[in-house]
C-alpha positions in Angstrom: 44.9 12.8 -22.9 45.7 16.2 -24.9 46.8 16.5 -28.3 48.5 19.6 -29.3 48.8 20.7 -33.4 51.2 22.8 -34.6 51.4 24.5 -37.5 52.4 28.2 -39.0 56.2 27.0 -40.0 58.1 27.7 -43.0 60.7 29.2 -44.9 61.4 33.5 -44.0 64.1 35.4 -44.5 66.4 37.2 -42.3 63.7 40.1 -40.9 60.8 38.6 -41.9 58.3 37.3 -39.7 56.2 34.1 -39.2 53.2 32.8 -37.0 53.2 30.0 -35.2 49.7 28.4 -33.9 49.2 25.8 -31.4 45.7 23.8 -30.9 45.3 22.0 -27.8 42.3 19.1 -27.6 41.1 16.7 -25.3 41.1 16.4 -21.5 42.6 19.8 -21.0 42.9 20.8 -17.3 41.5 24.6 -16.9 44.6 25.9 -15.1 47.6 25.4 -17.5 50.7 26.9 -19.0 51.2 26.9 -23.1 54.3 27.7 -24.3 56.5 27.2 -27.7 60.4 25.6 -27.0 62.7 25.3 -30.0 65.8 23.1 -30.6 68.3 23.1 -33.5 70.8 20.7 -34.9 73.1 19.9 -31.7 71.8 21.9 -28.9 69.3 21.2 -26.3 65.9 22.4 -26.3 65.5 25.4 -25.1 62.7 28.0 -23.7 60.8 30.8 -25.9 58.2 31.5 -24.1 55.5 30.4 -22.3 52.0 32.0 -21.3 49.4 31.3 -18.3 45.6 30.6 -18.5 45.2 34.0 -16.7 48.1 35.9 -19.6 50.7 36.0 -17.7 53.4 35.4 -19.8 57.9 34.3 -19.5 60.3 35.3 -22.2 63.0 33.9 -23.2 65.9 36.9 -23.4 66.3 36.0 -27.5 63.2 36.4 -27.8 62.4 39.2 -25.8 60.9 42.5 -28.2 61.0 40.0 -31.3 58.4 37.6 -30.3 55.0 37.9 -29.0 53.0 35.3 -27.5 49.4 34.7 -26.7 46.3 32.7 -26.6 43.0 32.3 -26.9 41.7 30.3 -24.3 37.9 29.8 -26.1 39.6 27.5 -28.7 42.7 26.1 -26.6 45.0 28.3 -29.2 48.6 29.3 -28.3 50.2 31.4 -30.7 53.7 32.8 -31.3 54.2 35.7 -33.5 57.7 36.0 -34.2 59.4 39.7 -36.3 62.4 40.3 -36.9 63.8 36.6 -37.4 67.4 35.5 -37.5 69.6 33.2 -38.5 70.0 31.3 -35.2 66.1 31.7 -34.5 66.2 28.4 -37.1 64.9 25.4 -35.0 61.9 23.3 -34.6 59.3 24.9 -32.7 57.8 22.4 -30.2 54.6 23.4 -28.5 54.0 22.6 -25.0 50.8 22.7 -22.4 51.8 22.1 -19.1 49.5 21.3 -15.4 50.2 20.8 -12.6 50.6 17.2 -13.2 50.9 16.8 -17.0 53.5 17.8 -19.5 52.6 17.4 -22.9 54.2 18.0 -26.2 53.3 18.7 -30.0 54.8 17.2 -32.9 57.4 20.4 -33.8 57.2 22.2 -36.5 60.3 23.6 -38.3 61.4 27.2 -38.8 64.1 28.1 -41.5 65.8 31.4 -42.0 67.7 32.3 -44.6 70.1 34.8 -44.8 
């Protein structure tokens, strides 16, 4: 079983930033995709972005030049720096590690952006 840990959510205004971290333990399978998804109030969760063992990483278009992701493979860390928020980035930010025959989830963590 993995547990994933989220944590780095908050409160930022319009063109701020925040950091989002992800800690993955237990049985984690070498070969595996971390990634952050978000939903807000009414719409489907969606895709941010996502990153490979090996750093190859998928965008999501609105989040393409604002966000960054990346890991650290030596402690099972996913992180999502995120510049230039706005309004509609507002969500909770779900982390996710993903194998080839596993999908598992983190608890969320919210994001708020005022305006």
């Amino acid at each position: 079983q993995v547990q994933l840990v989220e944590s780095g959510g908050g409160l930022a205004q319009a063109g701020g930033s925040l950091r989002l971290s992800c800690q993955a333990s237990g049985s984690i399978f070498s070969a595996n995709v971390m990634g952050w998804y978000r939903q807000a109030p009414g719409k489907e969760r969606e895709l941010v972005a996502t990153i490979t063992t090996f750093g190859g990483t998928i965008d999501a278009t609105s989040a393409r030049g604002r966000f960054t992701i990346s890991r650290d493979n030596a402690k099972n860390t996913v992180y999502l720096q995120m510049n230039s928020l706005k309004p509609e980035d507002a969500a909770v930010y779900y982390c996710n590690l993903a194998t080839a025959n596993n999908d598992y989830w983190g608890q969320g963590t919210q994001v708020t952006v005022s305006s």
